[in-house]
VOGU-3710 file (C-alpha; in Angstrom, 3 decimals, decimal comma):
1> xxxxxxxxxx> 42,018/26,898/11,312  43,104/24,687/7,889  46,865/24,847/7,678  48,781/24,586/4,440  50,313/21,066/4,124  54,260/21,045/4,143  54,983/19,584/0,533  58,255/17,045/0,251  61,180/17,652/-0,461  61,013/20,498/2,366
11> xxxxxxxxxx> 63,523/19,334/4,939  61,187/19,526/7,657  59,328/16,570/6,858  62,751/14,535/7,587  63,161/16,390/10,967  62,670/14,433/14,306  59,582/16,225/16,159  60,089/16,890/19,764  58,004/15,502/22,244  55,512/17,477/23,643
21> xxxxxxxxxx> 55,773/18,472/27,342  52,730/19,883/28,650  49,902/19,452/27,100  48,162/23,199/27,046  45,042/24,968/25,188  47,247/25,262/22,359  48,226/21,843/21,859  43,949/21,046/21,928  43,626/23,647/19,426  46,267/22,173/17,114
31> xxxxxxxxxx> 45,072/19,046/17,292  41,045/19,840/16,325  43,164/22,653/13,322  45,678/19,171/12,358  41,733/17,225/11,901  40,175/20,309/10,302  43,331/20,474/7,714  43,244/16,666/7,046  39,589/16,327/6,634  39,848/19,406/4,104
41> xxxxxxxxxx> 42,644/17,262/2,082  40,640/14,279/2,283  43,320/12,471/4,370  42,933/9,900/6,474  45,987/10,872/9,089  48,043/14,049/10,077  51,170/14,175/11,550  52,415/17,953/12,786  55,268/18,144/10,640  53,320/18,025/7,685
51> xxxxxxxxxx> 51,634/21,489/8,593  55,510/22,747/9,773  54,923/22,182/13,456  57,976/19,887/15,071  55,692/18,479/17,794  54,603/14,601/17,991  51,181/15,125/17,390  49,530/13,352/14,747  45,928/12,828/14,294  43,994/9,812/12,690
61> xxxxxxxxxx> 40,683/8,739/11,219  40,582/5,773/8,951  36,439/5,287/9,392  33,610/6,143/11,484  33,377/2,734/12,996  37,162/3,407/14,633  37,003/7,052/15,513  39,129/9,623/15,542  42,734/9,009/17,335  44,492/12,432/18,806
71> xxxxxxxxxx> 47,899/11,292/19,397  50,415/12,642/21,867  54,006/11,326/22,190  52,828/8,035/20,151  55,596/5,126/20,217  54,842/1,672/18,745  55,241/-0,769/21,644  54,921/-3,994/19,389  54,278/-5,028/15,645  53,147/-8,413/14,888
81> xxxxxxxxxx> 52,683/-10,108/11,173  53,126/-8,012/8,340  51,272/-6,695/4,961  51,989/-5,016/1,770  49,498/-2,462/0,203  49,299/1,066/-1,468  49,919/3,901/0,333  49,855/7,788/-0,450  50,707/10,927/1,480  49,243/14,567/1,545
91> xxxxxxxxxx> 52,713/15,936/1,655  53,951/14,065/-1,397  51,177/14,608/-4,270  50,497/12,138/-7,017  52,991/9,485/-5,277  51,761/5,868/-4,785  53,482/2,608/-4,027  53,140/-0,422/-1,735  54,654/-0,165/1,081  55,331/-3,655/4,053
101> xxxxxxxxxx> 54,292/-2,644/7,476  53,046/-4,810/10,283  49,925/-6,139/10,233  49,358/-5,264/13,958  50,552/-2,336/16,184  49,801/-1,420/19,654  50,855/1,868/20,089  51,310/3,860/23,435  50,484/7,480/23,651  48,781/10,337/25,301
111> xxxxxxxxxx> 45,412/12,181/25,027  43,962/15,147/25,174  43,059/14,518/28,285  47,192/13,464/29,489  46,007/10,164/30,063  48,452/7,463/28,966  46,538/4,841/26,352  47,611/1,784/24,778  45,667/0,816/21,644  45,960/-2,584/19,678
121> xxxxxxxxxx> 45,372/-2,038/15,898  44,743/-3,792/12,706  44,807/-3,510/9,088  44,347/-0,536/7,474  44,182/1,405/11,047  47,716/-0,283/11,970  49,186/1,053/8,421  47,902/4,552/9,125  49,329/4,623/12,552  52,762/3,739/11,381
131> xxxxxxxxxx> 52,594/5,978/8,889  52,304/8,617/10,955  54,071/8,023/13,186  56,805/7,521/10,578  56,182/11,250/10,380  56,895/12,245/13,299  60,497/10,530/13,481  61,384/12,148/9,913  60,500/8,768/7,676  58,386/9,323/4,597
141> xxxxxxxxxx> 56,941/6,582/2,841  58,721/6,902/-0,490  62,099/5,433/1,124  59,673/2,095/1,898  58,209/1,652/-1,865  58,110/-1,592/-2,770  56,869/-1,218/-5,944  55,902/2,871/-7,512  52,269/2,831/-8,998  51,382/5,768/-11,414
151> xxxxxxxxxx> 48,156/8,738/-10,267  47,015/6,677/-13,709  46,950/3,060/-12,726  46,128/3,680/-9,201  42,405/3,267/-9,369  42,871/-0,241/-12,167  45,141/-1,547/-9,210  43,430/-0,676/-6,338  40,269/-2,403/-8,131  42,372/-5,494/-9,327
161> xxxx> 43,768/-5,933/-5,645  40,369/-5,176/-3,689  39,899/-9,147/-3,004  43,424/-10,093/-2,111
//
């Protein structure tokens, strides 16, 4: 089932989201709904708040070559280095900006399965993880902008910052 996305400023999207408890049939099901709904918006990560569900769930899927990541309970258990590059958000339309993150995350979390995983990540995967998980502890990008980009310029400065 596609859920609508929750569209900023709603104040749910600044809300905490509870940790999950027990992982049941219903928590699978939201999960493979949260991928249906972010593939359908051409997103690259979902966090359960967006589609007004105060659970930390998120789900993420940056390429084929990394796979999809079903997130339970995620934490960030260390950052190294850092980057700055252009991020967007299904629940804030039409907003761009850079945003500083770490370069590299390993992140601890759960799986479907209730299996406890630790993941190392880097790049572009790293940024999408902390961005979701951002999500899930009320954070939205748009309080990190570095510097706003317009819907207009996005594509000249995506294309004039491709070798950097």
């Amino acid at each position: 089932m596609r859920y609508p996305i929750v569209i900023h400023p709603n104040e749910r999207l600044k809300q905490k989201a509870k940790p999950v408890t027990m992982i049941t049939d219903e928590t699978i099901t939201l999960l493979e709904d949260m991928y249906e709904t972010m593939i359908a918006h051409d997103g690259i990560g979902l966090a359960a708040p967006q589609i007004g569900k105060n659970l930390q769930l998120a789900v993420v899927e940056v390429d084929e070559e990394t796979g999809l990541f079903e997130l339970i309970n995620p934490e960030i258990i260390e950052r190294k280095g850092s980057d700055i590059d252009v991020e967007g958000c299904l629940s804030i339309p039409e907003t761009y900006g850079t945003v500083e993150r770490a370069d590299e995350v390993t992140v601890r979390y759960f799986d479907r399965e209730g299996d406890e995983i630790e993941v190392t990540a880097y790049g572009y995967l790293a940024r999408a993880f902390q961005h979701e998980i951002d999500h899930l502890n009320g954070e939205l990008f748009i309080d990190k902008i570095i510097d706003p980009i317009k819907p207009e310029e996005l594509e000249a400065y995506m294309e004039e910052h491709l070798d950097d």
